[in-house]
TIFISE-855239 format. One record per residue (C-alpha): chain; residue number from 1; residue in one letter; x negated, z negated, y. Coordinates in steps of 0.2 Angstrom, whole numbers, plus 5000, padded with zeros to 4 digits. Example, Ala and Ser with C-alpha at 12.3 -4.5 7.8 and 13.67 -1.06 7.14 Angstrom:
% TIFISE-855239
A_1_a_4938_4961_4978
A_2_s_4932_4964_4995
***
This chain:
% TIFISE-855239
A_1_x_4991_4952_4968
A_2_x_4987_4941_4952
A_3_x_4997_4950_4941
A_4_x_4986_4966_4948
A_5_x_4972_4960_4943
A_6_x_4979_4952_4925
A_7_x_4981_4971_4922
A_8_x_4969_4981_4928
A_9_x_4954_4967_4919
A_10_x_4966_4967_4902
A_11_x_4961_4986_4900
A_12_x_4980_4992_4898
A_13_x_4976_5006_4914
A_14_x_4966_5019_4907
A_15_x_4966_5031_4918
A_16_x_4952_5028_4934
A_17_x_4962_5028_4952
A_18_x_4957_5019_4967
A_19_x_4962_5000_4965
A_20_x_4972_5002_4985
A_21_x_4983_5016_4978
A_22_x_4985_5007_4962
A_23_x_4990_4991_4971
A_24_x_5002_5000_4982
A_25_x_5009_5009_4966
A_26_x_5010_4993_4960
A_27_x_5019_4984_4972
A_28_x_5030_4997_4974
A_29_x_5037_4995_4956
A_30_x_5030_5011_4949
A_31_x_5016_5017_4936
A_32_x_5006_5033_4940
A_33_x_5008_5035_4922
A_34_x_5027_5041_4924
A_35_x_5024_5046_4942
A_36_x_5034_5061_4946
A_37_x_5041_5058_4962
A_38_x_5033_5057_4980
A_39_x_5025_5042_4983
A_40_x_5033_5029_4994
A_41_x_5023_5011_4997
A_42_x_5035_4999_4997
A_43_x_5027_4986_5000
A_44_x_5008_4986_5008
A_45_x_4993_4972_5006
A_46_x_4995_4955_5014
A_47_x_4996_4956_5034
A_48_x_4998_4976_5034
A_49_x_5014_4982_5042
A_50_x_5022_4998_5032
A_51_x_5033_5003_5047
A_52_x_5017_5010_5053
A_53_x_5011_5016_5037
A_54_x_5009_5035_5043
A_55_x_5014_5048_5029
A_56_x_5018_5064_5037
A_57_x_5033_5072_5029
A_58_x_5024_5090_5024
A_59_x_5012_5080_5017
A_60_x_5020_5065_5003
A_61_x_5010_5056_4994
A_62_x_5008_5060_4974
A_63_x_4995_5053_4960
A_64_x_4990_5071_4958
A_65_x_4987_5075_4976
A_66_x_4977_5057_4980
A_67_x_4965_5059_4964
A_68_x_4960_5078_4972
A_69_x_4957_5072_4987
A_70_x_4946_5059_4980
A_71_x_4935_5074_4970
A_72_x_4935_5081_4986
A_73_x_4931_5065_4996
A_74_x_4917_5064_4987
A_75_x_4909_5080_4982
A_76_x_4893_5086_4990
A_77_x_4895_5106_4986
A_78_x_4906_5106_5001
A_79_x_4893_5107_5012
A_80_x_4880_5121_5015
A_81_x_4867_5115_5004
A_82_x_4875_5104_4993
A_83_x_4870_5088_4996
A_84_x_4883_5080_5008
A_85_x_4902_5075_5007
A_86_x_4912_5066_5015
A_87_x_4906_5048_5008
A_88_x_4889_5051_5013
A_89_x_4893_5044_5031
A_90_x_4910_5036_5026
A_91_x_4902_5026_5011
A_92_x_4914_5014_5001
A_93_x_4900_5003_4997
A_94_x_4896_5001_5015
A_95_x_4915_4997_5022
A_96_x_4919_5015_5022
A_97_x_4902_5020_5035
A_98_x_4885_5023_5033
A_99_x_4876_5008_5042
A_100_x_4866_5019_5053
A_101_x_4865_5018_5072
A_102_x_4872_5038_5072
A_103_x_4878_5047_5055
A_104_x_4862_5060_5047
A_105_x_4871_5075_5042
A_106_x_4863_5091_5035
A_107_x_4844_5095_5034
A_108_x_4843_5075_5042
A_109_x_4849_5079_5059
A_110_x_4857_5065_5067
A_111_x_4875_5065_5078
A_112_x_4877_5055_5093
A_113_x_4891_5044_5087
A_114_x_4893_5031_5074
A_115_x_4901_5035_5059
A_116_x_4920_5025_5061
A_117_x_4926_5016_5047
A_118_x_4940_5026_5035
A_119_x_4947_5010_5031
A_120_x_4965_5009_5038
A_121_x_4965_5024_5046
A_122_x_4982_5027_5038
A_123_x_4991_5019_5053
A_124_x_4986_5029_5066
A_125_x_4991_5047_5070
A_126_x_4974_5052_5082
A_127_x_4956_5050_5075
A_128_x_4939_5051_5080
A_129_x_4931_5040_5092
A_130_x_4937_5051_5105
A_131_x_4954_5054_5099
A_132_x_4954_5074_5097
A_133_x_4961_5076_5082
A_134_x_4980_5074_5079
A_135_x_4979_5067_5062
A_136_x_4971_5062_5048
A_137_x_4974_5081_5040
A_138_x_4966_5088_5054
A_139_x_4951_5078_5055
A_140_x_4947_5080_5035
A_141_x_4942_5098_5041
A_142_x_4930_5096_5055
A_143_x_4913_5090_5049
A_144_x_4911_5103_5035
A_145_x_4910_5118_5049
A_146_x_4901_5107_5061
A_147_x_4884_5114_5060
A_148_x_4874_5093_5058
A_149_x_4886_5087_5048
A_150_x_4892_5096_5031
A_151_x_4884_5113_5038
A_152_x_4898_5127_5030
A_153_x_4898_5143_5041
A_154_x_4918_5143_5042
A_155_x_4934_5137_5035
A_156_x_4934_5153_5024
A_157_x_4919_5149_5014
A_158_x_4923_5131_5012
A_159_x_4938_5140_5003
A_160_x_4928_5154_4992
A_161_x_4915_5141_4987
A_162_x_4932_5129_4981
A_163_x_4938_5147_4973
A_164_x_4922_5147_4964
A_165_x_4927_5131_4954
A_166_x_4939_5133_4941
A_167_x_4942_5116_4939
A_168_x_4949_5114_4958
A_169_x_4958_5132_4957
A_170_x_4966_5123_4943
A_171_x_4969_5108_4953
A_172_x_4974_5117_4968
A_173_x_4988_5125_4959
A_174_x_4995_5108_4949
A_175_x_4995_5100_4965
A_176_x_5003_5112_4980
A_177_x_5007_5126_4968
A_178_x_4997_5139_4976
A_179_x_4979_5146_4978
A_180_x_4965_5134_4989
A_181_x_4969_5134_5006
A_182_x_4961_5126_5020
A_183_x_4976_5118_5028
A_184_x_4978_5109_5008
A_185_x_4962_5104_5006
A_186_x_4964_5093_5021
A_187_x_4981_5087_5015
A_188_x_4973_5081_4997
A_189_x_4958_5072_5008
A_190_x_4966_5064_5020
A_191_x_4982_5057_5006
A_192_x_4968_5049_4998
A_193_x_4961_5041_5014
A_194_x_4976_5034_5018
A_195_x_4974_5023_5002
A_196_x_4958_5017_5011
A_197_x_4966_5001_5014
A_198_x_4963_4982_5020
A_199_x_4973_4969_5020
A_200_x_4976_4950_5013
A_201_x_4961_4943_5022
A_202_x_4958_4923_5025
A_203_x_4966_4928_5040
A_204_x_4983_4935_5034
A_205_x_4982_4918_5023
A_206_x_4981_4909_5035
A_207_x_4994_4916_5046
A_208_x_5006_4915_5031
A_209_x_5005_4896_5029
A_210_x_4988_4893_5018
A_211_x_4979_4882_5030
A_212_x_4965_4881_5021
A_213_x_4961_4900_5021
A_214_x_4952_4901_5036
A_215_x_4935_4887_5042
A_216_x_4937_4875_5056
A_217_x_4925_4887_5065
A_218_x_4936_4902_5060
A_219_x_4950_4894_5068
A_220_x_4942_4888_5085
A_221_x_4937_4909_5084
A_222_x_4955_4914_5083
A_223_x_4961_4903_5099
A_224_x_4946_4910_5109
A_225_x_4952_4928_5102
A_226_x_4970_4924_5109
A_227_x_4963_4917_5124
A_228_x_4950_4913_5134
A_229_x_4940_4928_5125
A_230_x_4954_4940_5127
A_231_x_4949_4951_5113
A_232_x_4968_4952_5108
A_233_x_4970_4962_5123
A_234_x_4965_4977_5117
A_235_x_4961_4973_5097
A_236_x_4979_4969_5095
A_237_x_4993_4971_5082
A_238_x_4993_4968_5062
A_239_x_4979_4982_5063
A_240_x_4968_4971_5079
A_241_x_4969_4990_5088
A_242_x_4980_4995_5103
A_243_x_4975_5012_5099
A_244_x_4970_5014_5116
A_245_x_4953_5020_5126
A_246_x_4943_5009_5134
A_247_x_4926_5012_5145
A_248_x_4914_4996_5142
A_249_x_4899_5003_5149
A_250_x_4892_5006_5132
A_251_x_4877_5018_5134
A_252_x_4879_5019_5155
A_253_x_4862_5009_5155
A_254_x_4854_5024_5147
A_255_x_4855_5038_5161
A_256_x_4864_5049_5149
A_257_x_4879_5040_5147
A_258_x_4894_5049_5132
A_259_x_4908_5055_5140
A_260_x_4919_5050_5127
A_261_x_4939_5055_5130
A_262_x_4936_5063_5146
A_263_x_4926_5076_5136
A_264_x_4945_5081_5128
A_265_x_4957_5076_5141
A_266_x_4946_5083_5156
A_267_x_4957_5067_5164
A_268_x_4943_5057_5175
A_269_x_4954_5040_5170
A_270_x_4945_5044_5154
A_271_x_4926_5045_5159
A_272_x_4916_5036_5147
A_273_x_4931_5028_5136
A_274_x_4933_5025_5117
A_275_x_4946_5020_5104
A_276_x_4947_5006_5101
A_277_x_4940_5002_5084
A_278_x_4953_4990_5070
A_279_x_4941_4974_5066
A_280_x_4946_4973_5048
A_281_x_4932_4973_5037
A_282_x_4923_4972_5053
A_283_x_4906_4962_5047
A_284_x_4905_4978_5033
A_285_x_4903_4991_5046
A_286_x_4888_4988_5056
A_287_x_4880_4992_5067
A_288_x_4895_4993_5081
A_289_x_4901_5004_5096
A_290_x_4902_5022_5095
A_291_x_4881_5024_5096
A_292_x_4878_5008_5084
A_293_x_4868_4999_5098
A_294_x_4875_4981_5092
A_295_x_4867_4976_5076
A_296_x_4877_4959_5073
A_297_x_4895_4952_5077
A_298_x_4887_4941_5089
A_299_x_4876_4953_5099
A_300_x_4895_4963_5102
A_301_x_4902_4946_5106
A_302_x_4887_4944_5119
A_303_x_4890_4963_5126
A_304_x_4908_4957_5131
A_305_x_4901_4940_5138
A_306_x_4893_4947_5150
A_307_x_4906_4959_5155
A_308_x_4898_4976_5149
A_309_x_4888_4986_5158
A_310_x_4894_4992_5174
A_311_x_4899_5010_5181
A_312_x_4910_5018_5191
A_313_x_4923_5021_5177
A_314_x_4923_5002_5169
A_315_x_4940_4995_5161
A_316_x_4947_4983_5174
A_317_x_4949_4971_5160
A_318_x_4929_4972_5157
A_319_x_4924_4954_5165
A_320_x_4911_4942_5161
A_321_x_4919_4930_5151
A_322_x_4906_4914_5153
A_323_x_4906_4908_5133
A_324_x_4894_4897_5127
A_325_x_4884_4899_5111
A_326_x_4894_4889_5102
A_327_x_4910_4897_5109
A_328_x_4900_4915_5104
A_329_x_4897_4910_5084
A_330_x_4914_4903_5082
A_331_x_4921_4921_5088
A_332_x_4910_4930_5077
A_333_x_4915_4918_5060
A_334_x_4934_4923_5065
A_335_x_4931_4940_5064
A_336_x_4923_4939_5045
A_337_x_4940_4932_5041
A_338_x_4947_4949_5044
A_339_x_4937_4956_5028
A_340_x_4951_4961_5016
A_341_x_4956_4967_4999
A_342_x_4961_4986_4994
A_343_x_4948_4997_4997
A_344_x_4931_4987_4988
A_345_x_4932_4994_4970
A_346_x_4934_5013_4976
A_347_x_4923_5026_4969
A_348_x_4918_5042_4965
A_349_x_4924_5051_4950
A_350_x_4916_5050_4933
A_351_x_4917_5069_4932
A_352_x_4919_5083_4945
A_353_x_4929_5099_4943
A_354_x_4918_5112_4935
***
């Protein structure tokens, strides 16, 4: 990871790619100067496990494909009135959200979830808090038809607008060696998400031997996270995500409680539940659960204390768990261990196709 850094502050990379897919490019002993060959990630950031780095085969990963889907990542004229993209609610400045309670989409009308983070999405197949989309491909396509979030009247003139850009009909044909399609556009967006990446936090440090990376209150957090908190129930794995559904309660005290899954598997086991969100880079995405009602770390912490809020469809494992304040702030420290490296110096393009 030094020797990254060596080279990317010496000057000797020109050209402007994310500093994830550089690292990974990196690592795997190839420059995207000579880059003419799928891209494979040999090896992944500090903690990150690349059996589980999910590349679908129709859709390999190439220097030319990643840097479209980043102009498309971030360019507002793929929304209805040309002022929001992608990175308006999946902000990399912000940990890759928007920091608001719910996202604000076209002509400022709010959705009822928050926006999740994009960050290490590329190890899971499903997305959105509520799981209904297969894969990352397919959920790059839904906000721009969805009438409060990018606002486009169909597919079809997400496609003519892109047509209407000679710069991305030029791109288009470089990269997939055809005209734009819809089906495309998603597999450039969602190859450069899967560069969104966090990894080689104190955590992973300290994991790996360097028993100084963490605090003393940090490490007290992680033996309440293994135990007596049981938060590596469900926030387990390299990625702190069993890439399950669980109902806490969250919004049941409302009177107009989300349905969450149920709403896509009609399956009543699923009334109220919600993916599990990864906790790395977790103190960058605030405010937390799928309607942003926790502003802090410790006011999620205190939620699960107290054992949610009950209703008839509560996980099981949903019990008070009787921490003291002390017990509460240490859990909290040990989850800003988990902020990571990979995804910070990600940005726009200089330029957008004209």
């Amino acid at each position: 990871m030094e020797d990254y850094r060596k080279i990317v502050e010496s000057g000797a990379l020109k050209f402007t790619i994310p500093a994830a897919t550089l690292y990974l490019a990196l690592a795997a002993s190839v420059t995207w100067a000579g880059m003419k060959e799928p891209y494979k990630a040999s090896e992944l950031p500090l903690g990150l496990e690349a059996s589980e780095y999910k590349i679908p085969k129709d859709n390999p990963m190439t220097k030319d494909k990643i840097e479209l889907g980043r102009a498309l990542y971030f360019d507002v004229r793929l929304s209805a009135n040309n002022r929001i993209s992608c990175a308006t609610c999946h902000a990399p400045e912000i940990g890759f959200t928007d920091g608001q309670p719910v996202s604000q989409g076209i002509n400022r009308q709010q959705g009822g979830r928050s926006a999740p983070t994009v960050i290490n999405r590329a190890f899971s197949a499903v997305q959105f808090w509520d799981g209904r989309a297969g894969s990352l491909e397919e959920q790059a396509k839904g906000p721009l038809t969805n009438p409060i979030e990018m606002g486009m009247p169909s597919n079809y003139a997400v496609v003519e607008k892109l047509k209407s850009i000679k710069g991305y009909r030029k791109w288009f044909e470089k990269v997939f060696k055809k005209e734009v399609n819809i089906d495309d556009f998603a597999k450039a967006v969602a190859a450069f998400e899967r560069t969104v990446l966090s990894g080689n936090s104190p955590y992973d440090r300290y994991i790996a031997g360097d028993k100084n990376a963490m605090t003393a209150s940090q490490v007290r957090g992680l033996k309440l996270f293994e135990g007596k908190a049981r938060c590596a129930t469900c926030h387990s794995g390299f990625n702190f995500t069993d890439e399950d559904y669980h109902n806490l309660g969250v919004g049941w005290d409302s009177g107009s409680a989300d349905l969450g899954r149920y709403m896509v598997t009609k399956d009543s086991d699923d009334m109220g539940a919600f993916k599990t969100p990864t906790l790395r880079d977790v103190s960058n995405t605030a405010p937390y659960m799928h309607d942003g009602s926790d502003a802090t770390l410790e006011q999620v912490v205190e939620f699960y204390n107290k054992g949610g809020i009950k209703n008839p469809s509560l996980d099981p494992l949903m019990e008070p768990l009787n921490l003291s304040a002390a017990e509460v702030k240490n859990l909290a420290a040990f989850m800003k261990a988990l902020d990571g490296e990979g995804w910070r110096n990600i940005s726009p393009p200089e330029r957008f196709p004209e």
